[in-house]
N, C-alpha and C positions, 0 to 999 in steps of 0.2 A: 068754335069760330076758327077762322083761318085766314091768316093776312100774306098777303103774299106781295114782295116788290122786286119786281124783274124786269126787264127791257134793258139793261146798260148798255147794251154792246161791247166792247172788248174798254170798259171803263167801269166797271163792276167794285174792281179790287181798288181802284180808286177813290170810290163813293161809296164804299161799304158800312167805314163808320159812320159818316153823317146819316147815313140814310137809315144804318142799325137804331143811332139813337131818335133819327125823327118817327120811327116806326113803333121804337117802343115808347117813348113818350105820347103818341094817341093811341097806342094801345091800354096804357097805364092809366094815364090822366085825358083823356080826350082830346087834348090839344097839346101843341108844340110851341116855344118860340122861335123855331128851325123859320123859315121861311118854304113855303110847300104851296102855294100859290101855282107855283109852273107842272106843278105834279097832278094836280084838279084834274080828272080824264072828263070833266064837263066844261071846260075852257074850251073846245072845240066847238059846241053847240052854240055857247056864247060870242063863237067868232074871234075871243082874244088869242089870235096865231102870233108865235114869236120868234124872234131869227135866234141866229146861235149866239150864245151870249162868250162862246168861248170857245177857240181851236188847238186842239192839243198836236202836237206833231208836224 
Protein backbone atom coordinates (compact mmCIF):
# COMPACT_ATOMS: atom_id res chain seq x y z
CA UNK A 1 0.00 0.00 0.00
CA UNK A 2 1.05 3.55 -0.52
CA UNK A 3 -0.31 6.68 1.13
CA UNK A 4 0.57 9.69 -0.04
CA UNK A 5 -0.24 13.57 1.30
CA UNK A 6 0.90 16.34 -0.78
CA UNK A 7 -0.61 19.63 -2.16
CA UNK A 8 0.58 22.10 0.70
CA UNK A 9 2.00 24.63 -1.24
CA UNK A 10 4.95 26.47 0.18
CA UNK A 11 2.97 25.41 3.85
CA UNK A 12 4.11 21.94 3.84
CA UNK A 13 6.88 22.42 6.60
CA UNK A 14 4.21 24.08 8.47
CA UNK A 15 1.63 21.24 8.49
CA UNK A 16 4.06 18.43 8.53
CA UNK A 17 3.55 17.20 11.97
CA UNK A 18 -0.25 17.36 12.19
CA UNK A 19 -0.61 15.91 8.96
CA UNK A 20 2.58 13.14 9.83
CA UNK A 21 0.35 12.08 12.86
CA UNK A 22 -3.10 12.35 11.12
CA UNK A 23 -1.70 10.05 8.35
CA UNK A 24 -0.35 7.59 10.59
CA UNK A 25 -3.01 7.42 12.97
CA UNK A 26 -5.43 5.89 9.86
CA UNK A 27 -2.87 4.24 8.61
CA UNK A 28 -2.35 2.39 12.15
CA UNK A 29 -5.77 2.53 13.62
CA UNK A 30 -8.10 3.46 10.83
CA UNK A 31 -9.33 6.58 12.20
CA UNK A 32 -7.98 9.81 13.63
CA UNK A 33 -9.28 12.31 16.22
CA UNK A 34 -7.29 15.00 14.10
CA UNK A 35 -10.31 16.59 12.41
CA UNK A 36 -9.66 15.62 8.43
CA UNK A 37 -13.19 16.47 7.21
CA UNK A 38 -11.62 19.41 4.84
CA UNK A 39 -9.17 16.80 3.46
CA UNK A 40 -12.29 14.33 2.11
CA UNK A 41 -11.20 14.66 -1.96
CA UNK A 42 -15.21 13.67 -2.04
CA UNK A 43 -16.29 17.06 -0.47
CA UNK A 44 -16.34 18.38 -3.88
CA UNK A 45 -18.97 15.94 -5.42
CA UNK A 46 -20.95 16.59 -2.37
CA UNK A 47 -20.74 20.33 -3.17
CA UNK A 48 -19.39 21.18 0.56
CA UNK A 49 -16.91 24.13 -0.97
CA UNK A 50 -15.20 26.18 1.75
CA UNK A 51 -13.47 29.54 1.88
CA UNK A 52 -10.00 29.90 3.68
CA UNK A 53 -10.30 29.45 7.00
CA UNK A 54 -6.92 31.13 7.38
CA UNK A 55 -4.40 33.69 5.85
CA UNK A 56 -0.88 33.45 6.50
CA UNK A 57 1.28 36.40 5.49
Amino acid sequence: DYYIAAGFSGHGFMMAPAVAEMVADLVTKGRTDLPVDWYDPYRFERGELRGQALQMG
